[in-house]
N, C-alpha and C positions, 0 to 999 in steps of 0.2 A: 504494500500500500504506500510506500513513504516512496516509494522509485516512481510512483505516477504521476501522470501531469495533473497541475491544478485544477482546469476542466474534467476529469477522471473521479478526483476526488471531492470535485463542488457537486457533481452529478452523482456519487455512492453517498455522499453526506440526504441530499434531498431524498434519497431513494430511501436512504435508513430512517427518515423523520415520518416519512408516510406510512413506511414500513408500522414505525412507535405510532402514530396518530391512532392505525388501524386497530394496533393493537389497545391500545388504551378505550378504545369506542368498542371492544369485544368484553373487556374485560371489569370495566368501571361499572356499575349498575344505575349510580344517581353519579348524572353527568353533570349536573350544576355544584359538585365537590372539584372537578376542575378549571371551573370559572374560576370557586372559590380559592381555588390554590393560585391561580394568575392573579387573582386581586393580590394575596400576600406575599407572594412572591413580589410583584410592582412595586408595594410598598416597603419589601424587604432593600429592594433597587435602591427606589428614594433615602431609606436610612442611609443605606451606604453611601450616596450621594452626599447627606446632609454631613456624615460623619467627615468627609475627603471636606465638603468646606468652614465647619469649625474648625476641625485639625490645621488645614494647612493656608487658612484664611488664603484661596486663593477660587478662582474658576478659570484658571487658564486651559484648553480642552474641552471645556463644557458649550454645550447650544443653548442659549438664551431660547436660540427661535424653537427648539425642538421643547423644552419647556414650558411655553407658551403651548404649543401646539396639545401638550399634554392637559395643562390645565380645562384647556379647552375644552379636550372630548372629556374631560373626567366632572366638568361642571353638568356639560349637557348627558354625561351619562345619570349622574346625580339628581339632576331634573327628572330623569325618567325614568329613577330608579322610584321617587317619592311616589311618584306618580303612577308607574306600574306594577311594584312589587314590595316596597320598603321591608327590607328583612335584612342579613346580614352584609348583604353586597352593600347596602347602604352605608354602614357603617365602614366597611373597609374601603368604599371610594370617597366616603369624607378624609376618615386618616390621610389619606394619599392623594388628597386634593390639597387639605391646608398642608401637608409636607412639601405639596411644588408648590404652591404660591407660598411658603418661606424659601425656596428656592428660585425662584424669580425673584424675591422680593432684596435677597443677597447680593444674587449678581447683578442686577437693575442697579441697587443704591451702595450696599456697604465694600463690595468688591469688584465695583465697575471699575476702578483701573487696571484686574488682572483680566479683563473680557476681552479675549478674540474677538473684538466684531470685525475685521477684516476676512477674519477664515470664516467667521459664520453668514456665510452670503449665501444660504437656502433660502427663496423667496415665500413667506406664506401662503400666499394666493396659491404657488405650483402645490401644495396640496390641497387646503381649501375648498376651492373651486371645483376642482372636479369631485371632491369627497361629498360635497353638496347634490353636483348634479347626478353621481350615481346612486344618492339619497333618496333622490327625488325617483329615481328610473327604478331601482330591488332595492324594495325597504318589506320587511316582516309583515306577514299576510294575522293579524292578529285582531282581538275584539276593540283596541283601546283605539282611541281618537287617530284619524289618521295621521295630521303635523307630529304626534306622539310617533308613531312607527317611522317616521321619517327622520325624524332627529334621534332615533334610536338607529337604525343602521347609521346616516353620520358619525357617531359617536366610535359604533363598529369599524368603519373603515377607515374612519382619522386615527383611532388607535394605532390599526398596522401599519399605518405610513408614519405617523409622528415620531418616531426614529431617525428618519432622512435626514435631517437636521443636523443630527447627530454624528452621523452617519460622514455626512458632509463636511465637516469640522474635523473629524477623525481623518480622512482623507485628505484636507489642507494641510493639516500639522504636521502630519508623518510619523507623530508623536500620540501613544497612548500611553497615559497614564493609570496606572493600577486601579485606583477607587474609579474612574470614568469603565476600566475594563469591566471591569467588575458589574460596575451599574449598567452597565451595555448586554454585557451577559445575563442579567437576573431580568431584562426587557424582552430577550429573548426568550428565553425560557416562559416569563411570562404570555408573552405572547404566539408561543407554541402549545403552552395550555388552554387559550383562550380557543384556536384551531381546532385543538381536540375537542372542546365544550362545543 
C-alpha cells in the first residue's frame, strides 16, 4: 500500500469509508446515536480548537471564514432543531454553537493580529449560494412547514462544505498545525458520522 500512487490510495481510502458507512447502517439499530456521536464529536473538535487558542493565544492556521460558515449552519440547525424535534441534538448544537461564536469572537477581536486573512481568501457566497439553491431544489419530504425543510437541508449541506475554508487556508500555509490537525480530523470524523446517520 505505501508503494502506491496517491490516486490508488485516495481511491482505496473512499472505497474503505463506504465500505465503514455500509457497515455501520447494517449494524447500528437506532441510527440517530450517530448523528448523536457527530454532534460530540464537533464539539469535541471545537474544545480542541478553543484549547490551541487559550494555550497559545494565537489563530495563525485557522479560517475565520470556515467558522462563520459553521456558526451558520449550527444557528439555523438550532432553529430547526427547537422547532422540529428539541431533544438532545439540541443541547449538543447549543454547546457547539456558543463554542464557535467564542471562537469567532477571539479571532475577530482578541487575536486579530495572528489572523491569516491573506490565506483565508474562501469567498462565502462560493458556498452559500448554491447550499441555498440546492435547499430550495432536495430538501426532506416531511410533515413540518415547508421554509422549515428547507432551511433544514441548508443546514445539511452547508455543514459538509463548511470545511472549505479551512481547507483552503491549510493549502495557502503549507503549514499545519497540530491542534488545527486535530480539529480538522475530529470534522471529519464528524462529519463521516453524520453520512452514516
Amino acid at each position: 500500500l505505501k508503494r502506491q500512487p496517491p490516486k490508488v490510495k485516495a481511491l482505496l481510502a473512499v472505497i474503505a469509508a463506504m465500505a465503514a458507512l455500509v457497515a455501520l447502517r447494517a449494524v447500528i439499530r437506532n441510527h440517530d446515536n450517530l448523528f448523536v456521536a457527530a454532534e460530540a464529536v464537533h464539539t469535541i473538535g471545537i474544545a480542541v480548537l478553543i484549547y490551541k487558542l487559550a494555550k497559545e493565544k494565537t489563530c495563525a492556521g485557522l479560517s475565520l471564514k470556515s467558522q462563520e460558515l459553521t456558526g451558520i449552519f449550527l444557528a439555523a440547525r438550532l432553529y430547526c432543531s427547537f422547532i422540529m424535534e428539541y431533544d438532545i441534538h439540541t443541547l449538543l448544537d447549543s454547546a457547539t454553537l456558543i463554542f464557535t461564536l467564542w471562537v469567532i469572537y477571539m479571532m475577530r477581536f482578541k487575536l486579530r493580529s495572528t489572523y491569516m486573512e491573506d490565506k483565508d481568501n474562501f469567498a462565502h457566497h462560493y458556498v452559500l449560494i448554491p447550499c441555498a439553491i440546492l435547499a430550495l431544489i432536495v430538501h426532506p419530504t416531511t410533515s413540518h412547514h415547508f421554509l422549515n425543510r428547507i432551511l433544514w437541508a441548508f443546514c445539511v449541506y452547508l455543514e459538509a462544505v463548511s470545511v472549505l475554508p479551512q481547507l483552503r487556508v491549510m493549502q495557502n500555509t503549507k503549514i499545519v498545525e497540530p491542534f488545527t490537525a486535530h480539529y480538522v480530523f475530529a470534522l471529519g470524523v464528524a462529519r463521516f458520522l453524520s453520512c452514516a446517520h
